[in-house]
C-alpha positions as CSV (number, residue, x, y, z in Angstrom):
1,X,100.4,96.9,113.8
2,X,96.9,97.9,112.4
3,X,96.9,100.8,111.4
4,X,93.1,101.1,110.6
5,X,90.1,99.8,111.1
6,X,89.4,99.2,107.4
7,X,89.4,100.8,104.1
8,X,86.4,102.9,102.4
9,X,84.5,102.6,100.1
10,X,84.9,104.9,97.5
11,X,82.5,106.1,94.5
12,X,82.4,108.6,92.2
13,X,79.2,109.5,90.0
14,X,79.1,111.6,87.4
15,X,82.3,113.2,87.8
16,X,83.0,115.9,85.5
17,X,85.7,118.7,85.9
18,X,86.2,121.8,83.9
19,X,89.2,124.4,85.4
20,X,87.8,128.7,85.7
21,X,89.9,128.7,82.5
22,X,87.2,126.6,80.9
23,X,89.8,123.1,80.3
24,X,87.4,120.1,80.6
25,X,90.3,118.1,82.6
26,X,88.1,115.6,83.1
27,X,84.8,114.1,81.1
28,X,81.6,112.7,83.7
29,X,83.5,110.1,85.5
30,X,81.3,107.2,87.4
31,X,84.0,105.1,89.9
32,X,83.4,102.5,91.9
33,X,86.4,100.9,94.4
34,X,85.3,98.4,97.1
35,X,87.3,99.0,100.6
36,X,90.3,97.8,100.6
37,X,91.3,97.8,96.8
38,X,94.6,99.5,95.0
39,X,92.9,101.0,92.4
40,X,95.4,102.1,89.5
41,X,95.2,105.4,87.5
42,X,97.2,104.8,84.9
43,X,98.0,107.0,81.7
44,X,100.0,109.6,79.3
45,X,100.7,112.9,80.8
46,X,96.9,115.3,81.0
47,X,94.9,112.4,80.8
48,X,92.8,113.4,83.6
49,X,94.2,111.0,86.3
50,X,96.0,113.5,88.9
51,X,92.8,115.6,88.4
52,X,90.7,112.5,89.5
53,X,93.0,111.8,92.1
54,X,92.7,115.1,93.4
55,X,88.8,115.1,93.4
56,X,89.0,112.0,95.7
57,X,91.3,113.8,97.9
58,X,89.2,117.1,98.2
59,X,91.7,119.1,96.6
60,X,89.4,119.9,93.6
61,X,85.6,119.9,93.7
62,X,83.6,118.2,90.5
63,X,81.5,120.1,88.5
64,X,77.7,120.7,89.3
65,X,75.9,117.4,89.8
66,X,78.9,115.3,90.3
67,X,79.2,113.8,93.7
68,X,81.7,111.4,95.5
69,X,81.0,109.1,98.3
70,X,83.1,107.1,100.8
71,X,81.5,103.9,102.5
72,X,77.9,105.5,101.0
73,X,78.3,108.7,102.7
74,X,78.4,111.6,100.9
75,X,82.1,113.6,100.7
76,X,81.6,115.7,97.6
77,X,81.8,119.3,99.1
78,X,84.1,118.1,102.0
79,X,87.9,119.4,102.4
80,X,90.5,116.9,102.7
81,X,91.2,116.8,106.3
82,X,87.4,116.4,107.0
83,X,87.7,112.9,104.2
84,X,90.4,112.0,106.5
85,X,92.7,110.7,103.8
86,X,96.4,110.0,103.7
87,X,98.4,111.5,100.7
88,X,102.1,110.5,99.7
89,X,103.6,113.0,96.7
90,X,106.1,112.5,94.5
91,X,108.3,115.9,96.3
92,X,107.8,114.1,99.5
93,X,106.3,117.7,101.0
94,X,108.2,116.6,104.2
95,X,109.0,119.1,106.7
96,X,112.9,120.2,106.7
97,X,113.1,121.7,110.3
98,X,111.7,118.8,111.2
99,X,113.3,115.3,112.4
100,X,111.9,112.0,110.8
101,X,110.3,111.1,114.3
102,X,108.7,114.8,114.2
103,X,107.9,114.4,110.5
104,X,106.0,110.9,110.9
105,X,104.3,112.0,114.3
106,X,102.8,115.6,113.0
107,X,99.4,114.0,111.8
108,X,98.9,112.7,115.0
109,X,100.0,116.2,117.1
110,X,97.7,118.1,114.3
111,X,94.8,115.5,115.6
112,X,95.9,116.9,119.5
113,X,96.9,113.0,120.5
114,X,98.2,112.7,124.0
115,X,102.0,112.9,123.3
116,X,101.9,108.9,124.8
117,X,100.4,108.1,122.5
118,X,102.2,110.2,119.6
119,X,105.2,108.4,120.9
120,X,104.1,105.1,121.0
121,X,102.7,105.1,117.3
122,X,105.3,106.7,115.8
123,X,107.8,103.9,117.7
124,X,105.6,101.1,115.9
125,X,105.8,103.0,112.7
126,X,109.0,103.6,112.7
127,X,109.9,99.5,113.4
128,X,107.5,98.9,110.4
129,X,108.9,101.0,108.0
130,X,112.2,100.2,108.6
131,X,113.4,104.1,109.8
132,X,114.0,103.4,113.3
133,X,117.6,103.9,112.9
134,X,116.8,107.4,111.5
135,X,114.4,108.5,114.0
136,X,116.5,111.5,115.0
137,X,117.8,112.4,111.9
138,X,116.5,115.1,109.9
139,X,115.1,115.1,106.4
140,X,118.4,116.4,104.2
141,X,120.9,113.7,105.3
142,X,118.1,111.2,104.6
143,X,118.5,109.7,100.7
144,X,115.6,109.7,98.3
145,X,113.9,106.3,99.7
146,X,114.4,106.8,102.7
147,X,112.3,110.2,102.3
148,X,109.7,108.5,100.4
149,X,109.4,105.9,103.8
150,X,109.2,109.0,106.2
151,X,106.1,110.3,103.8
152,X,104.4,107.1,103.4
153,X,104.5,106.5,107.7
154,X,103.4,110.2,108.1
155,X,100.5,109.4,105.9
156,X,99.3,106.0,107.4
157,X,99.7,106.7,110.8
158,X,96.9,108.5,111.3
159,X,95.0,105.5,110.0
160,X,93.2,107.3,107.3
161,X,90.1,106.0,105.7
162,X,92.0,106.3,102.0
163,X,95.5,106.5,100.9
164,X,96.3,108.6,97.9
165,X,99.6,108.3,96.2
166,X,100.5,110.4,93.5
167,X,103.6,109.1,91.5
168,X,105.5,108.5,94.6
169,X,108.3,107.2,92.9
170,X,109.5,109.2,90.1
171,X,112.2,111.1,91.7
172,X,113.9,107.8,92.4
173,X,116.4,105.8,90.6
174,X,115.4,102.5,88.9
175,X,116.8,99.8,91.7
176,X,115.7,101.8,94.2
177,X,112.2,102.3,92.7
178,X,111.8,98.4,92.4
179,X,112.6,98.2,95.5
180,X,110.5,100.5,96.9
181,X,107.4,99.4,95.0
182,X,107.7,95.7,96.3
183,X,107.8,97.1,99.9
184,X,104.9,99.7,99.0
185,X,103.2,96.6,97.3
186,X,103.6,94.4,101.0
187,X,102.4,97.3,103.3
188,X,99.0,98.0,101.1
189,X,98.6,94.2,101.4
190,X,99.3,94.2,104.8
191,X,97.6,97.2,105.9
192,X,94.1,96.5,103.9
193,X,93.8,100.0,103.2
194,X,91.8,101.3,100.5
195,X,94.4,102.6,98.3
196,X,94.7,105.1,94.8
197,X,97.7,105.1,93.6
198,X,98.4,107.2,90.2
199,X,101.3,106.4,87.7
200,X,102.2,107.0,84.2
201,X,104.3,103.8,84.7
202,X,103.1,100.3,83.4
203,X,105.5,98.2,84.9
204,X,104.4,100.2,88.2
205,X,100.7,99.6,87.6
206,X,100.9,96.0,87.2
207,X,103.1,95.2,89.7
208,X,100.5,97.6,92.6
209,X,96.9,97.5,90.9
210,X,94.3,95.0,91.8
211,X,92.6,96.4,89.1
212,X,94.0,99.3,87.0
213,X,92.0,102.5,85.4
214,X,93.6,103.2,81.8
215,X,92.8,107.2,81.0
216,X,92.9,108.6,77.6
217,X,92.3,112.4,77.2
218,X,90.1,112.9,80.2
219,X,88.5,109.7,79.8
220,X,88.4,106.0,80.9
221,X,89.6,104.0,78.3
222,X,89.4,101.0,80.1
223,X,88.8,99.2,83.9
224,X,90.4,95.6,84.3
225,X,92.9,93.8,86.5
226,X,96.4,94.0,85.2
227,X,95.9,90.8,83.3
228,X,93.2,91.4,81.6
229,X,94.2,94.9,80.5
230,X,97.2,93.7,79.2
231,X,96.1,90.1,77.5
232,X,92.1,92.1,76.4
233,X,92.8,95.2,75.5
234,X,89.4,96.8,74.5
235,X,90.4,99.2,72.4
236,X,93.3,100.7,70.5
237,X,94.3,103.3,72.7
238,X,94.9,100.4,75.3
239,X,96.6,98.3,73.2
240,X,99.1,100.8,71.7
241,X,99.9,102.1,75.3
242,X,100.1,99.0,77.5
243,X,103.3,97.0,76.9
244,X,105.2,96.3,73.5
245,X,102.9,95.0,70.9
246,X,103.1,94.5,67.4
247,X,100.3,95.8,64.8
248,X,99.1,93.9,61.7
249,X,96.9,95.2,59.2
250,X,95.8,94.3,55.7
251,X,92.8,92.1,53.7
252,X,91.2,89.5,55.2
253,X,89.4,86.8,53.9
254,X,88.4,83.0,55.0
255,X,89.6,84.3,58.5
256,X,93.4,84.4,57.2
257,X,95.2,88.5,56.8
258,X,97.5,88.7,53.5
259,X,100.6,89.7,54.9
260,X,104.0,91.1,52.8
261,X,105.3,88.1,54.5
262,X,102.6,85.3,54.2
263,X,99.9,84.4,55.5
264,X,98.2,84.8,59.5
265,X,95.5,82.4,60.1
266,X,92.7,83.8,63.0
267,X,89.7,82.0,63.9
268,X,88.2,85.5,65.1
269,X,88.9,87.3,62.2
270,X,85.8,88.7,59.7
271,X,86.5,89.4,55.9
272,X,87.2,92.8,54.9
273,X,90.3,94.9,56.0
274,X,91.5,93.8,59.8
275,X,93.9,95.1,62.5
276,X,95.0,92.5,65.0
277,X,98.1,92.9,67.5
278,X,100.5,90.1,68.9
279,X,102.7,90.1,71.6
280,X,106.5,89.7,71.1
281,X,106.6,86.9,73.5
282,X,103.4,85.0,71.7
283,X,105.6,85.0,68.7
284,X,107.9,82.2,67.6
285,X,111.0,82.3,65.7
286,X,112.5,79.7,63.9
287,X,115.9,79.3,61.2
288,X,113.5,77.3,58.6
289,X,112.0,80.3,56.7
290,X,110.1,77.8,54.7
291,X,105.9,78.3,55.0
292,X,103.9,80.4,57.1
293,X,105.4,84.3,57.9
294,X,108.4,85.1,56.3
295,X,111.1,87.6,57.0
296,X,114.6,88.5,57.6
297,X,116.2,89.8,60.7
298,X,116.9,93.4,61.0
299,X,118.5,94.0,64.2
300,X,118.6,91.8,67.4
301,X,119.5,93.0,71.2
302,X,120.5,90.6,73.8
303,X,118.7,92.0,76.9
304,X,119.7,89.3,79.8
305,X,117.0,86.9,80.1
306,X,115.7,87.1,76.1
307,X,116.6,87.9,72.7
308,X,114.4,91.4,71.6
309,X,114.7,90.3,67.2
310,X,113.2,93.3,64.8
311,X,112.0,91.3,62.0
312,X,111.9,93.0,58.6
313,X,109.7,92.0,55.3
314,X,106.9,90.2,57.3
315,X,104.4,92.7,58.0
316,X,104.0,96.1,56.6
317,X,106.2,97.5,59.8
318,X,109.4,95.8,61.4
319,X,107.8,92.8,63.9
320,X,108.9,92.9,67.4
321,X,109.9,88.9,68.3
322,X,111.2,87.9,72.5
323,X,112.9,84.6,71.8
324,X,115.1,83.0,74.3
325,X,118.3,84.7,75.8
326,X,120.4,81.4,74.6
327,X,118.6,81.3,70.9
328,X,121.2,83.1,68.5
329,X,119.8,85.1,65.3
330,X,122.3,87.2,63.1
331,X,121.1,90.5,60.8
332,X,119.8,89.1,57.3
333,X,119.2,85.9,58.5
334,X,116.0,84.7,56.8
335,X,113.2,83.1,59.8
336,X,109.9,81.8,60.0
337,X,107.2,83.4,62.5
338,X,104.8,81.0,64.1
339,X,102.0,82.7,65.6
340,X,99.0,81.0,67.2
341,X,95.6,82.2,66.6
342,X,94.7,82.0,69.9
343,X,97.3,84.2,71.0
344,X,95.9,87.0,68.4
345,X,94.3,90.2,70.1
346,X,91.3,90.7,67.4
347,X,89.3,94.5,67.6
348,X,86.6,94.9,65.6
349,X,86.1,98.4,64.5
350,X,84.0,99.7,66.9
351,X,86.5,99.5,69.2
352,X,89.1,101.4,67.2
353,X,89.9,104.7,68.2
354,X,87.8,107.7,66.7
């Protein structure tokens, strides 16, 4: 089934939003998102992303001189019906009195569609999302995903230029939210649609984004595909809040950091005092605590498919090491730490956080 002609475009210049109450929710945002990309919003609680989200919807308006554009034309001042966008919320905002054929179809009846071709529509989108079973059913004796499926069809199929989803998954429990994200990952893919998708989950973000939008107090901390924002961080902020890194810090000179523990060697590092990050997986641990980083292990969790080892008496702080699920390391064992310098994520200090 297509369910649209194509994505928009979507662009936002010089975005800035400040609430009656005079919050500055969001700083002058410029956005750019070719048709057809999931574009991530991805950060702490009040970083600004709902509010940007909300913008693009036409649910908020920007602040004098901002203005927002889909496929070049101009949508600033535009409610959200007249953007023709889809939107899928974390309560669902499905309609109780309503069946989940009645629920997926009401776009289409709002847009006064011949009921033959309501019918026929919601038919296909039922098949496709898997809810044909439930057609007649009615939204309480549906469970949690199932609700999320009836508010993702109701907001598709009416082919909207954009589809907005605003932690849709939240509410849900873990399997089922895995779950659920693979199959929300498939349709977008499938579909084409332009897609914004806003989550204070990581695992969530990388697993949807093409390329994901890391906010930080009402700003953009950083724009990159899930790889990059994960292996190149840019900046502190983005470092300490994507994934579990560790943080080194001390004197540097002759491109090696003095560590309680030894010495790390980095071909990027500059003399003078240095912060650099590894990740737990880039680090190896081994029983011969002889040269190199030494430490002693603090704790150790076996977590299925790795070892998680807290290494003490390295660094200045306990070192976070993922070594393999079969490896075996008791508490006060004395390791080694191999780290390559390649694998060492090096900021200089302008891109430290102010």
């Amino acid at each position: 089934m297509n369910t649209h002609d194509h994505g928009a475009s979507i662009r936002l210049e010089n975005c800035k939003k400040t609430f009656a109450d005079g919050t500055l929710a969001l700083h002058p945002l410029d956005l750019s998102v070719p048709a057809g990309e999931t574009l991530v919003l991805l950060g702490p609680s009040g970083c600004g992303k709902t509010t940007t989200l909300r913008l693009i919807a036409g649910l908020e308006f920007p602040d004098e001189g901002g203005r927002i554009l889909f496929d070049e034309e101009e949508v600033t001042r535009q409610s959200i019906e007249q953007r023709h966008v889809g939107m899928v919320f974390q309560s669902y905002a499905l309609f109780p009195n309503m069946t989940v054929a009645q629920n997926v179809g009401y776009g289409l009846k709002v847009q006064k569609e011949q009921p033959t071709v309501i019918n026929q529509r919601v038919r296909e989108m039922l098949e496709m999302m898997e809810l044909g079973a439930l057609a007649h059913r009615y939204i309480d004796q549906l469970s949690g995903g199932q609700r999320q499926r009836v508010a993702l069809a109701r907001a598709i199929i009416t082919r909207p230029r954009v589809l907005l989803l605003d932690e849709p998954l939240t509410a849900l429990d873990a399997i089922l939210r895995d779950r659920l994200r693979a199959d929300i990952n498939a349709l977008l893919r499938q579909l084409g649609v332009t897609a914004i998708y806003v989550t204070h989950d990581q695992e969530e973000a990388m697993a949807l984004g093409d390329r994901i939008v890391v906010m930080e107090q009402g700003r953009v901390s950083q724009i990159g595909t899930p790889k990059q924002i994960y292996f190149s961080p840019q900046n502190d902020f983005v470092a300490d809040f994507i994934g579990q890194i560790n943080t080194f810090e001390g004197p540097v000179s002759n491109r090696s950091m003095q560590l309680p523990g030894g010495v790390l060697h980095g071909a990027a590092l500059a003399d003078g005092h240095g912060r650099i990050y590894c990740r737990p997986e880039d680090i190896q641990l081994t029983n011969n605590a002889s040269g190199g980083i030494r430490g002693v292990v603090h704790q150790s969790q076996f977590i299925g498919d790795r070892n998680r080892v807290w290494v003490k008496g390295a660094s200045h702080e306990l070192v976070i090491v993922d070594s393999d699920g079969r490896s075996e390391f008791s508490v006060g064992q004395p390791v080694g730490l191999q780290i390559r310098p390649e694998q060492l994520i090096v900021l200089d200090a302008q891109s430290e956080r102010a």
